[in-house]
N, C-alpha and C positions, 0 to 999 in steps of 0.2 A: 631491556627497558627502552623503548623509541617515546620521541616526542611527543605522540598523543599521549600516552599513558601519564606521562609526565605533567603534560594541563590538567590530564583527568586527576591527580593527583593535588594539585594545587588548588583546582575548581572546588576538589574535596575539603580540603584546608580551608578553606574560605569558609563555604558554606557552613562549617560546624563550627566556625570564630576559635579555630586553633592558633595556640599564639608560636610554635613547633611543632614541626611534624618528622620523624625520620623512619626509613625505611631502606631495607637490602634486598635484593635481589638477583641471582646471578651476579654477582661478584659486584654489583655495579650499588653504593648507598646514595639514597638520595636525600637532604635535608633541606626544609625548609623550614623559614624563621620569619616570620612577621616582628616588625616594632616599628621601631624611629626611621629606620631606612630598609628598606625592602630588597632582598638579594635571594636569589636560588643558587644553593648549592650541589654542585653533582659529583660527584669524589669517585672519581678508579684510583691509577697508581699516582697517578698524579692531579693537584687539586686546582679546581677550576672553577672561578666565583662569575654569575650569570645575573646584571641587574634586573630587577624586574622592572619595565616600564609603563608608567599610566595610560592605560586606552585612550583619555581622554585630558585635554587640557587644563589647566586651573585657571579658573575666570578670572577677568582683572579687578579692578577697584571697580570699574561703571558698572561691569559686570554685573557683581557684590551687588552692587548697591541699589542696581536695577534688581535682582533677584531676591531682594529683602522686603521689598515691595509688592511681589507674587507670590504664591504657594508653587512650592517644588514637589512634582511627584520623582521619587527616586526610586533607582532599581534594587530590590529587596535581593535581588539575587545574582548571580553571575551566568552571563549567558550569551546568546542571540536576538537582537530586537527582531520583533518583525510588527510593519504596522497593521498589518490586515490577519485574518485567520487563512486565506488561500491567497497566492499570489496574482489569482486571477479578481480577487475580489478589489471593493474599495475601501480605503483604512478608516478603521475603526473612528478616527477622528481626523482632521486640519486644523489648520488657524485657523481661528474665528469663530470655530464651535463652542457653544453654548455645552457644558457637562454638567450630569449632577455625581454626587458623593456614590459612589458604588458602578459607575455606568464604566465599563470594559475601554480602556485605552488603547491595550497594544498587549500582544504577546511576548514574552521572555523566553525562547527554548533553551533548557539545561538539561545536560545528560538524556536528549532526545524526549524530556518531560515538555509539554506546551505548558506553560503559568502565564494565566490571563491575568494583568496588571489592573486593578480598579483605581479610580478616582477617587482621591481619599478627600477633596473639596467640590466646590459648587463653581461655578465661576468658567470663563472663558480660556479657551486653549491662547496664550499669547504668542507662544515656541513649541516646536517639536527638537528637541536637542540630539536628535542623532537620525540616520539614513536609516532605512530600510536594510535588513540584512547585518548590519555596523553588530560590532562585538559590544557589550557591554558589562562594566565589575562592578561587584558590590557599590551601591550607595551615588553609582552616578545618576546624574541628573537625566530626569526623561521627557520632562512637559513642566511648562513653567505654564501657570494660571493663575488669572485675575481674577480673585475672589467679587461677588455681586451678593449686594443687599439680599438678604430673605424674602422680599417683596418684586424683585425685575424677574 
């Protein structure tokens, strides 16, 4: 069992909202355990606890409170951002773009599947929350937007 197998494994845990996962192979178990704190475990003869670490920051209080005031699009899935469809192209959106509810954001690639991320509001791009390429886990933040009147 090598480390990719071992994301693909977790990537897996995730995606199907398992709150434990355990598995053997070639002599090597591996378990994982989602809850209140987040840890990967890999067990041979001897046992060895592996934290898991947040891809991505926790915003502060101005943060909050600036993001309470916007529509957050979040990532449905665990993956790869990417803001354009080719990397020769130009991305899907910027700040200061005008979006409506359904119009194509950004790509997510998982387990080498492209998921085109829609706009689930109307309103203007205010942030794009992460690089081009940047990893990204369940449920983080992708584009904060300023919701507009039915009528602008």
């Amino acid at each position: 069992m090598n480390i990719k197998e071992i994301k693909k494994f977790i990537e897996m845990a995730r995606e199907y909202s398992l709150s434990e996962f355990e598995i053997e192979q070639e002599g090597i178990r591996l378990r994982i355990k989602w809850g209140g704190t987040s840890s990967l475990s890999h067990t041979t003869q001897d046992e060895m606890t592996v934290p898991v670490i947040p891809a991505s920051k926790e915003p502060s209080t101005a943060e909050e409170s600036n993001l309470n005031q916007l529509s957050v699009v979040k990532s449905p899935i665990v993956g790869t951002y990417y803001s354009s469809p080719d990397p020769k192209e130009p991305p899907f959106v910027k700040v200061g773009d005008k979006v409506r509810q359904g119009q194509v954001l950004c790509i997510v690639e998982a387990m080498k599947l492209m998921n085109e991320i829609d706009s689930e509001y109307d309103g203007e791009i205010v942030d794009i929350h992460l690089e081009n390429g940047q990893a990204v886990q369940y449920g983080d933040p992708l584009f904060s937007i300023k919701p507009v009147k039915a009528d602008s």
